[in-house]
MIFILUM-621657 format. One record per residue (C-alpha): residue in three letters; x, y, z. Coordinates in steps of 0.001 Angstrom, whole numbers. Layout:
// MIFILUM-621657
R,ALA,X,Y,Z .
...
***
This chain:
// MIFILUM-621657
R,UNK,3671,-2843,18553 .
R,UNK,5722,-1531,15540 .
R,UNK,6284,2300,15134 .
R,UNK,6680,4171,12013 .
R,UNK,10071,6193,11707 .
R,UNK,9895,7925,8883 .
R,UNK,7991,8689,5547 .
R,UNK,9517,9951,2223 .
R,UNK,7435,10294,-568 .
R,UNK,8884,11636,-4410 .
R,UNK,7716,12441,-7580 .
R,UNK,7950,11491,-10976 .
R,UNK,10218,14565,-12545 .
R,UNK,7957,16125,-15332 .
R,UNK,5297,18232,-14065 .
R,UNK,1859,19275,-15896 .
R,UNK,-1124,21386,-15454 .
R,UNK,-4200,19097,-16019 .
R,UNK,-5048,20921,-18948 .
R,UNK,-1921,20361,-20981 .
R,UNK,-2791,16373,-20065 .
R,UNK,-6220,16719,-21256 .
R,UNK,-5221,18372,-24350 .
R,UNK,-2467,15373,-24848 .
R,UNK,-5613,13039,-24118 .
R,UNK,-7891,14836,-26845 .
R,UNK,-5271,14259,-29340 .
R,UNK,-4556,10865,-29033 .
R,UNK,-7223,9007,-27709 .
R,UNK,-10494,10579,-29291 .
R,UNK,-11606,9391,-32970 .
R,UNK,-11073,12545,-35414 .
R,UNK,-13522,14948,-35432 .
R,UNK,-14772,13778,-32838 .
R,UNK,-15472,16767,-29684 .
R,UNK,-14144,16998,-26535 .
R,UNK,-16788,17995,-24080 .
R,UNK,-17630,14903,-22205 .
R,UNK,-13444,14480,-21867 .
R,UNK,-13274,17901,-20537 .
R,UNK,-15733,17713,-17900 .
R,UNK,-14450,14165,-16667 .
R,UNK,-10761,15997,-16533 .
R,UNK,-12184,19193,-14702 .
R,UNK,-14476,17248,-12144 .
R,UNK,-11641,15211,-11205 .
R,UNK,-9928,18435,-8975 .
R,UNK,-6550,17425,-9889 .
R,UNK,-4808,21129,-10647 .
R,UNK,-957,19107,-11646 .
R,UNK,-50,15932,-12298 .
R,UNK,3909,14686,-12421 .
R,UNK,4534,12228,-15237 .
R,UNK,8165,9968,-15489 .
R,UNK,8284,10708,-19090 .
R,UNK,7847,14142,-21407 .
R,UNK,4427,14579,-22830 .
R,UNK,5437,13861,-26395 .
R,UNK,7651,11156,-25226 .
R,UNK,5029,8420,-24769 .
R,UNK,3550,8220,-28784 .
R,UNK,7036,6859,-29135 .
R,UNK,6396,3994,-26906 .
R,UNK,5775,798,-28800 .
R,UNK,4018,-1647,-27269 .
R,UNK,3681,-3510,-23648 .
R,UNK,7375,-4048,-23801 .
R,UNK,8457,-603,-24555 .
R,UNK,6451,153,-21910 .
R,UNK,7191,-1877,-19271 .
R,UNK,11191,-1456,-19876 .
R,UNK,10166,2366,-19411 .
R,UNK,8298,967,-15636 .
R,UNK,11660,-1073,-14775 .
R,UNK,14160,2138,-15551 .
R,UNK,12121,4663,-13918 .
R,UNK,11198,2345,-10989 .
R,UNK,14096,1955,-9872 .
R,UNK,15568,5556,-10319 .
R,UNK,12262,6533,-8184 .
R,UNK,12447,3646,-5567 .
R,UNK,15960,4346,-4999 .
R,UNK,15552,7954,-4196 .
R,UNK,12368,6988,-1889 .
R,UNK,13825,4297,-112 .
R,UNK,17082,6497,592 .
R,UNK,15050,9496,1609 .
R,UNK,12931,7614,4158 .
R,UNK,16119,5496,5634 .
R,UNK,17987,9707,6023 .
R,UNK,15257,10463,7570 .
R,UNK,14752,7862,9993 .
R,UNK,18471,7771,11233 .
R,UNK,19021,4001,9919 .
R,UNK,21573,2882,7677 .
R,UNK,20658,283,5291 .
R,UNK,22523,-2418,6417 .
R,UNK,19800,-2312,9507 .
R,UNK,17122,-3208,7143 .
R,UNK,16019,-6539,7395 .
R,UNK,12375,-6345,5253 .
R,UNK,11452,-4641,2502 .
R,UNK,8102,-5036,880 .
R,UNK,8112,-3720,-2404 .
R,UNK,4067,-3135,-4277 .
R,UNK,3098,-1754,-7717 .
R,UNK,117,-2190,-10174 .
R,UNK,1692,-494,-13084 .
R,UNK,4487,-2289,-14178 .
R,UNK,6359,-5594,-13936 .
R,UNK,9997,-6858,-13600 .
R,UNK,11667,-10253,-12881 .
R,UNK,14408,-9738,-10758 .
R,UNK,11770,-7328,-9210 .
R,UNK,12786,-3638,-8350 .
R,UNK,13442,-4566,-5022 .
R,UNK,16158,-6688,-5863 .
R,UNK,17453,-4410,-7809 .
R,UNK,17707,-2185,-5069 .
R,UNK,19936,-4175,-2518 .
R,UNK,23048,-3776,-3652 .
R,UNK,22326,293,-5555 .
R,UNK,21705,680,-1988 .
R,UNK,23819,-1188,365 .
R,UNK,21171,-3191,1982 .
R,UNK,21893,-6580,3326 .
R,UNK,22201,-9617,778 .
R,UNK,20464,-11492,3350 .
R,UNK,17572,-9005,3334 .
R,UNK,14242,-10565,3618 .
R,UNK,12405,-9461,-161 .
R,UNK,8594,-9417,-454 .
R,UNK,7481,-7904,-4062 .
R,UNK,3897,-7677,-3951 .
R,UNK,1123,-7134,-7600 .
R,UNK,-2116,-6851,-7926 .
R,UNK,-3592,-4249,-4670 .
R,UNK,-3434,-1192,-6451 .
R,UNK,-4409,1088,-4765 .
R,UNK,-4845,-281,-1414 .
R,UNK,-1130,-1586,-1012 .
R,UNK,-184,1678,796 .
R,UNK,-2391,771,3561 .
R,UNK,-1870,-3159,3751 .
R,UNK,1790,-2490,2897 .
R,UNK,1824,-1156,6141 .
R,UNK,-271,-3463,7675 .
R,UNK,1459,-6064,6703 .
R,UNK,5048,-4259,8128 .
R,UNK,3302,-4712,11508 .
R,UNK,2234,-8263,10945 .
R,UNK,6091,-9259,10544 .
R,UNK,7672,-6641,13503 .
R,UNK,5216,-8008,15718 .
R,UNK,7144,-11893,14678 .
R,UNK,10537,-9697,14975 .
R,UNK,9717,-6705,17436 .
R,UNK,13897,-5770,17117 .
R,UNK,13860,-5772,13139 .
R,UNK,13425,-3161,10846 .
R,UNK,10950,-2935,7513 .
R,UNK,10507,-722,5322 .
R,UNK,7988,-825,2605 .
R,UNK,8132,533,-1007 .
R,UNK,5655,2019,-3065 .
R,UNK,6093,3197,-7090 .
R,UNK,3265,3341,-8785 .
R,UNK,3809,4862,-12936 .
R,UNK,283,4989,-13881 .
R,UNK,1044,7525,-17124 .
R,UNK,2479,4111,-18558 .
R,UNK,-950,2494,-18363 .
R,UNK,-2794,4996,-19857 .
R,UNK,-3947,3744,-23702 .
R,UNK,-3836,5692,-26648 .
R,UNK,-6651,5130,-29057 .
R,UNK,-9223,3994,-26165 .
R,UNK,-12222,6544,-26142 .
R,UNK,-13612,4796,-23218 .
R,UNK,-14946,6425,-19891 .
R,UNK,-12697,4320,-17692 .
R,UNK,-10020,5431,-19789 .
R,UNK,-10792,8754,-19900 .
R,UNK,-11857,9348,-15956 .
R,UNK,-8017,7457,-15477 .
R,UNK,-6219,9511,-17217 .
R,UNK,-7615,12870,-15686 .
R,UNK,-7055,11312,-12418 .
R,UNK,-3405,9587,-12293 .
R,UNK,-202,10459,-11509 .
R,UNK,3501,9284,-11217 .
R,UNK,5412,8974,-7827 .
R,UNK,6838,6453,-5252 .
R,UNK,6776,6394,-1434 .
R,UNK,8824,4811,1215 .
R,UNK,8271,4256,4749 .
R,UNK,10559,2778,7445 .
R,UNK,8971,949,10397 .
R,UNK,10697,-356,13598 .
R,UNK,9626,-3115,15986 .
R,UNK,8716,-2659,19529 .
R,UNK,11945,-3781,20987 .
R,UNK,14396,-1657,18105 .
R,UNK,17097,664,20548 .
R,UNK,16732,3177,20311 .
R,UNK,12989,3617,19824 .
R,UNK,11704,6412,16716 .
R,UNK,9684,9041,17404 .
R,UNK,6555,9051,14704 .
R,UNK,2999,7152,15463 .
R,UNK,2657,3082,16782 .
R,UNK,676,1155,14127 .
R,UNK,-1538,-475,16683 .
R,UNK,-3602,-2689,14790 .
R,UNK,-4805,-3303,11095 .
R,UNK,-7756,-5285,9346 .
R,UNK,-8799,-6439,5693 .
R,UNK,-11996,-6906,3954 .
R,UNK,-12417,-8320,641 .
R,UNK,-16487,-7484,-694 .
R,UNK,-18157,-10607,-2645 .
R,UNK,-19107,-10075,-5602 .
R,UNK,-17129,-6878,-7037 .
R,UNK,-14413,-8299,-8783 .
R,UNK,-15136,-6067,-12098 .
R,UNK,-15191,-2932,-10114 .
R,UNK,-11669,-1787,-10526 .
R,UNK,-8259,-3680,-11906 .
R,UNK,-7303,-4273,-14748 .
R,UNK,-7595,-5975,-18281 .
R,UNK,-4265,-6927,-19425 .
R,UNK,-3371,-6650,-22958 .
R,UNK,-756,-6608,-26306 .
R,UNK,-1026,-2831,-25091 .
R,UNK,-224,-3040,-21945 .
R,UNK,-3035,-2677,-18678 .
R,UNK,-6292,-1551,-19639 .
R,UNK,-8221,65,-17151 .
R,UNK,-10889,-1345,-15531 .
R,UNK,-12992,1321,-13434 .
R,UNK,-16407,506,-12581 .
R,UNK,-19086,3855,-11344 .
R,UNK,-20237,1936,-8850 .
R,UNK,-17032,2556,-6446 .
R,UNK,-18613,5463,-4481 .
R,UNK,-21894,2795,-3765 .
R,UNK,-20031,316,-2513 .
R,UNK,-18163,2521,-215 .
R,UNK,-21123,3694,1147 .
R,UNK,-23015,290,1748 .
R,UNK,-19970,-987,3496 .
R,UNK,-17061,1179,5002 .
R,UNK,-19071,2255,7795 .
R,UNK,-19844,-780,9466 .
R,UNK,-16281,-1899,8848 .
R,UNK,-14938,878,10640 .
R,UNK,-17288,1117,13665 .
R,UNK,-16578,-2828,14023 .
R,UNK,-12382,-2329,13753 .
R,UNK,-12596,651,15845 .
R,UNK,-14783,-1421,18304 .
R,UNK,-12987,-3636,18863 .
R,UNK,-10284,-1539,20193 .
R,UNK,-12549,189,22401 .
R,UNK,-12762,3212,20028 .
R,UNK,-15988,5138,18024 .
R,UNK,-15395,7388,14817 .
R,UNK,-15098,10626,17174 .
R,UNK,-12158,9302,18896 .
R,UNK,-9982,9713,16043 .
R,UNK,-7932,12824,15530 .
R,UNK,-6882,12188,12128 .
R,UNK,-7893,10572,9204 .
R,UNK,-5532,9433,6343 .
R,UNK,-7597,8302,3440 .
R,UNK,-6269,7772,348 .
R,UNK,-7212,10125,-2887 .
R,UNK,-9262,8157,-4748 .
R,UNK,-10951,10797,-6274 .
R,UNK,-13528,13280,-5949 .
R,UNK,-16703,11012,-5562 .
R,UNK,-15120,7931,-3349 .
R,UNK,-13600,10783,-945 .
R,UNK,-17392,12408,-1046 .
R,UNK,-18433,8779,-633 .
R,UNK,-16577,8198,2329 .
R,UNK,-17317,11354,4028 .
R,UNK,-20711,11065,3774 .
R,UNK,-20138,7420,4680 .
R,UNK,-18370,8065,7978 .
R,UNK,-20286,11298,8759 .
R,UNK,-17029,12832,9217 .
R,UNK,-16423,16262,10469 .
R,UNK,-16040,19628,8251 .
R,UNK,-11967,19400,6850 .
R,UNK,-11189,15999,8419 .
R,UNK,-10046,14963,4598 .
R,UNK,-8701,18293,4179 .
R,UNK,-5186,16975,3590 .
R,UNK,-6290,13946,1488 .
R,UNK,-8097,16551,-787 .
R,UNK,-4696,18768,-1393 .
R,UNK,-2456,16030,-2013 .
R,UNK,-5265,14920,-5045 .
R,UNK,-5040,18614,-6436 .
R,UNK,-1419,18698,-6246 .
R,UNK,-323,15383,-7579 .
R,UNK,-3697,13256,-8314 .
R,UNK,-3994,9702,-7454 .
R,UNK,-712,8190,-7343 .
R,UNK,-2306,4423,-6735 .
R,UNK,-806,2825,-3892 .
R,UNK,2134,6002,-3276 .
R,UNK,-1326,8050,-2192 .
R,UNK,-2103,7168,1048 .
R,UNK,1652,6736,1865 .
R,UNK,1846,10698,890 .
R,UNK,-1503,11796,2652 .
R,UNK,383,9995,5798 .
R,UNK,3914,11994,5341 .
R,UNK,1429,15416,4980 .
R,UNK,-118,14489,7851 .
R,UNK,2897,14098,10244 .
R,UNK,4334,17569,8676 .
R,UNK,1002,19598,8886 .
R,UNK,-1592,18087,11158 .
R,UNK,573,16127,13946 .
R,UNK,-2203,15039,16468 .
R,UNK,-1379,15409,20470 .
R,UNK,535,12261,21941 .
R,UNK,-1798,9451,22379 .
R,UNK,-4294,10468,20304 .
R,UNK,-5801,7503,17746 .
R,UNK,-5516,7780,13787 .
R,UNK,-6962,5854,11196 .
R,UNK,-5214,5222,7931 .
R,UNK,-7678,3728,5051 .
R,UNK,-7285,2896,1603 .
R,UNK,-9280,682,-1216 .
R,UNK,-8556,-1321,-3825 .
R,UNK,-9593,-4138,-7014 .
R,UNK,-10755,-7058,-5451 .
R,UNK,-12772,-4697,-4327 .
R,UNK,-11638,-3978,-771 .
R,UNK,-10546,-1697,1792 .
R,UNK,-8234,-2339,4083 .
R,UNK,-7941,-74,7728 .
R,UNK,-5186,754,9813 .
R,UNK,-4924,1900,13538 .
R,UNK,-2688,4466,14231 .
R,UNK,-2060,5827,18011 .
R,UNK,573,9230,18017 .
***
């Protein structure tokens, strides 16, 4: 088994009530004269109180273009990934040099060298360091980032991985697009990177957070226009279908009783859940989905009013608020969940 060591999450360094987003929003992205009402009740229903963006407000009507846009994604990126990927390695005790993977995933910008090899030598890690930069699983990447951690420590149990989320979704947002998806998006999203550090069974000496026992993937036919995106001279366009909360409820369920099955587990064995913040109606959807007990998403449900939906970073910051607040007793199962374009959901078995 592979055991997490640590968890550092960060934030992008401008920080916003929702309103003075929505305003921003109003300003550039409705037709004049038209009114704001249907914007203003997509921004309020969304329960996001602040929101941390990489750049100023007024900063991003001076951004010109996809490539404007995505040199703003490779500078911040690596600023951000830098500080999470130091953060998590302080806090687990491990000096760079140890690390022998690093996974790096984001959906909101692009680089080639990717920001993970941009990283090695700003940080001192190995130049034989195994490099896995991973596009296109949104917001899910948090979950099968970690998955997939466990799928390589169990191949090296005396290795050391660490995976890397930054996700910059204020550079996606479009100006000039009145549409819903747009709209929902940009009362939703936030800025921020997480980074967590993961040993293998056999690393000396052994860290002290929960054992990632198991994980499993499901891709659902027929909902590739669900969520993702449509990429443009603009940039990424989102693509954010309202049937997201339906298709949570017609299949997590049965996913979850058949993964927790198989390890000899039902829903009420688990002491803590760490869902990612997809918003209001998918965490209501999965809830009711799950049947799950009064304030079992309680911390999933702060971290969204605090900071929004930080794509992939989410469920890597639901996880570190869950080892500071809620630590389960020793022994005790957790399950970590996430979803994502494709559409899918992918679950991970966590024993403390």
């Amino acid at each position: 088994m592979s055991r997490i060591a640590a968890v550092h999450g960060v934030l992008a360094p401008h920080r916003h009530r929702q309103r003075e987003i929505t305003d921003l929003m109003a300003r550039t992205c409705l037709p004049d004269g038209a009114g704001r009402a249907v914007l203003d009740r997509f921004h309020a229903s969304a329960r996001v109180r602040t929101r941390h963006t990489v750049l100023p407000l007024d900063a991003y009507g001076a951004l010109d273009g996809f490539g404007a846009v995505n040199d703003a994604f490779i500078t911040a990126a690596v600023e951000l990934g830098a500080e999470a990927v130091e953060g998590a390695l302080h806090a687990a005790g491990i000096s760079p040099h140890d690390v022998d993977l690093l996974v790096f995933t984001s959906v909101t910008g692009i680089a080639a060298p990717s920001v993970d090899a941009r990283l090695v030598g700003r940080l001192g890690l190995r130049p034989d360091l195994k490099r896995l930069p991973v596009f296109g699983l949104g917001c899910v990447a948090g979950a099968a980032g970690l998955g997939r951690l466990h799928d390589y420590l169990r191949g090296w149990p005396d290795h050391v991985a660490v995976l890397l989320s930054v996700e910059l979704c204020s550079l996606t947002f479009q100006r000039d697009d009145p549409s819903p998806a747009n709209l929902i998006a940009g009362g939703l999203f936030g800025d921020g990177a997480a980074a967590v550090v993961c040993c293998g069974g056999e690393r000396v000496p052994a860290p002290g957070g929960p054992v990632v026992v198991a994980s499993r993937s499901r891709l659902y036919p027929d909902t590739e226009r669900v969520m993702g995106w449509n990429i443009t001279a603009s940039g990424f366009r989102v693509v954010l279908d309202s049937t997201v909360p339906d298709v949570v409820r017609r299949h997590l369920a049965d996913d979850v009783d058949a993964f927790l099955g198989d390890h000899d587990l039902k829903r009420h064995d688990i002491a803590a859940w760490v869902c990612h913040p997809g918003g209001p109606k998918v965490l209501e959807a999965v809830a009711e989905a799950l049947d799950l007990p009064e304030g079992a998403l309680d911390v999933t449900w702060r971290s969204l009013e605090r900071i929004g939906n930080l794509s992939s970073a989410s469920v890597l910051h639901v996880l570190r608020d869950t080892l500071a607040e809620r630590c389960p007793p020793p022994g005790t199962p957790g399950l970590l969940l996430a979803l994502g374009p494709g559409f899918c959901s992918e679950l991970v078995l966590l024993r403390w």
